[in-house]
N, C-alpha and C positions, 0 to 999 in steps of 0.2 A: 807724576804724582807720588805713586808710591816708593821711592825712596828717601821723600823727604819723612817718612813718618817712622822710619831707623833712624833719624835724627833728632826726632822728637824729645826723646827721654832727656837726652844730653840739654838740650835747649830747656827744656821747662826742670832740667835737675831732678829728675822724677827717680827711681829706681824699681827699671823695668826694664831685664836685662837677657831677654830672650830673644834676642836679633836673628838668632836661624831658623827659629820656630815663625819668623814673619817671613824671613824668605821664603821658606818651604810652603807656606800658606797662598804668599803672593804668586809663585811656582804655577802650584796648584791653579789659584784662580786663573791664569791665564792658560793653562795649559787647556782646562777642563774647555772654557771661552773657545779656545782657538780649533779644538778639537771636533766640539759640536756646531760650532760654527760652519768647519769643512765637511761636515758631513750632513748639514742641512743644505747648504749651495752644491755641494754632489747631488742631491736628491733631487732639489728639487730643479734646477737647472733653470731659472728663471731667467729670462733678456731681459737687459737693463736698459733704460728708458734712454738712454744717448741713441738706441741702436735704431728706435724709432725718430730719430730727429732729420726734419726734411730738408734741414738746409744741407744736410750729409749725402755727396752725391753715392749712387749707387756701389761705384769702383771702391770710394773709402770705406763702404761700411760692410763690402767683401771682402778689403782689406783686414778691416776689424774682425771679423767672422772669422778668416783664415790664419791670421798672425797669433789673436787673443781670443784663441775659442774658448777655454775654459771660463776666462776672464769676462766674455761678451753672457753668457750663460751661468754668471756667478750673483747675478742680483739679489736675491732670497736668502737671508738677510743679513743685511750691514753689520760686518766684519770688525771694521773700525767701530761701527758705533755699540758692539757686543763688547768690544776689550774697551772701549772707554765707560762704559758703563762697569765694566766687570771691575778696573781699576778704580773707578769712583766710587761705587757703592763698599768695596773692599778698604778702601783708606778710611774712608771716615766712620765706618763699623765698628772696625779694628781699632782707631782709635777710640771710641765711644766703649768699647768696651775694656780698654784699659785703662783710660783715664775715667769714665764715667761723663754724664751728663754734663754741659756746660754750653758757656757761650761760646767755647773754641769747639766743641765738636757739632755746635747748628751752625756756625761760618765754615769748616771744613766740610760738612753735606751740603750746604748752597753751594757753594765753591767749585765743590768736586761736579755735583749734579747740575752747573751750571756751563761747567765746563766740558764735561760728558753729552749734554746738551746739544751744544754747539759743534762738537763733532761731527754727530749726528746733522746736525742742518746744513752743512757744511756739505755732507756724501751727498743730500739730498738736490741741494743747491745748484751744483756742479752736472748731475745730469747722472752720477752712477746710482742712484737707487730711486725706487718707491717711496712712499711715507710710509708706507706696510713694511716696508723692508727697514727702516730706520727705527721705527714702533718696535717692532718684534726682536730686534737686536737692542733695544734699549731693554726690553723686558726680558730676553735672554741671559743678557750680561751682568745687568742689575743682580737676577736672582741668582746668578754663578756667582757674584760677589760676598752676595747675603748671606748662601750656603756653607759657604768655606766656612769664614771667621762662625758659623754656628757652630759645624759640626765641629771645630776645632776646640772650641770652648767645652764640649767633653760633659754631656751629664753626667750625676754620679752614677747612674748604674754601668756606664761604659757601653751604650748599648749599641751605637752608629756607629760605622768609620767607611772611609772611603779610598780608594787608591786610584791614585793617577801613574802611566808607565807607558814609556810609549808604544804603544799599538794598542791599549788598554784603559779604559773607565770602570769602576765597579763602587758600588755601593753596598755594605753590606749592614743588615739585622743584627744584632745576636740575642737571644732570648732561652 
């Protein structure tokens, strides 16, 4: 999704020519996604619902246990479905607030959140997560999406900023 919207300007002939200030944004959004992601599935260490499935005889799902421990214990919550939220709600934002209000950026938010959606029902689907676990990476992702393109947009008093680095999140005041 998001690198069709570095193409954007060019296609609608717009002149809007900050194309590394989007990277660095979309960077962001997924880094922060994938960051708090991994360190709510450390925590909380949730079994994913395949691992209760009976038609799984006992040997495969020591198998599972044994090979993909982290992975059997990564339920809590949907990874995919945090960056597809984080990328959807980030594209159509981002572009809503550079082009402004229109019919193209309510079919980019259906679109995206349709698609972001589907993701989700998909992990769900399939037997790796909860609906809690699909819910709370929809709401995780969405709001890492939201937050970017906010803080990026910069009040006048300058007063938010945030840094992403690896090994590192921070948020900071200034007053």
């Amino acid at each position: 999704q998001a690198p069709i919207l570095f193409f954007i300007p060019e296609i609608l002939d717009r002149e809007w020519n900050n194309v590394f200030t989007l990277a660095v944004m979309y960077v962001n959004t997924y880094l922060l996604t994938k960051g708090i992601t991994a360190i709510t599935k450390g925590l909380s260490g949730r079994t994913r619902p395949y691992m209760y499935n009976t038609s799984l005889s006992a040997e495969k799902r020591y198998q599972l246990i044994t090979e993909e421990s982290f992975d059997v214990s990564g339920s809590f919550f949907s990874g995919h479905t945090s960056a597809a939220f984080a990328a959807a709600v980030w594209v159509a934002k981002a572009y809503e607030d550079i082009y402004g209000k229109s019919i193209w950026s309510k079919l980019i938010w259906i679109a995206s959140l349709t698609t972001a959606s589907y993701a989700g029902y998909c992990r769900y689907r399939c037997g790796e997560h909860y609906p809690s676990d699909v819910i709370a990476g929809a709401l995780v992702g969405g709001a890492i999406g939201y937050a970017v393109t906010l803080i990026h947009k910069r009040n006048i008093n300058n007063k938010y900023d945030y840094h992403v680095k690896p090994g590192m999140i921070g948020f900071s005041y200034y007053f």
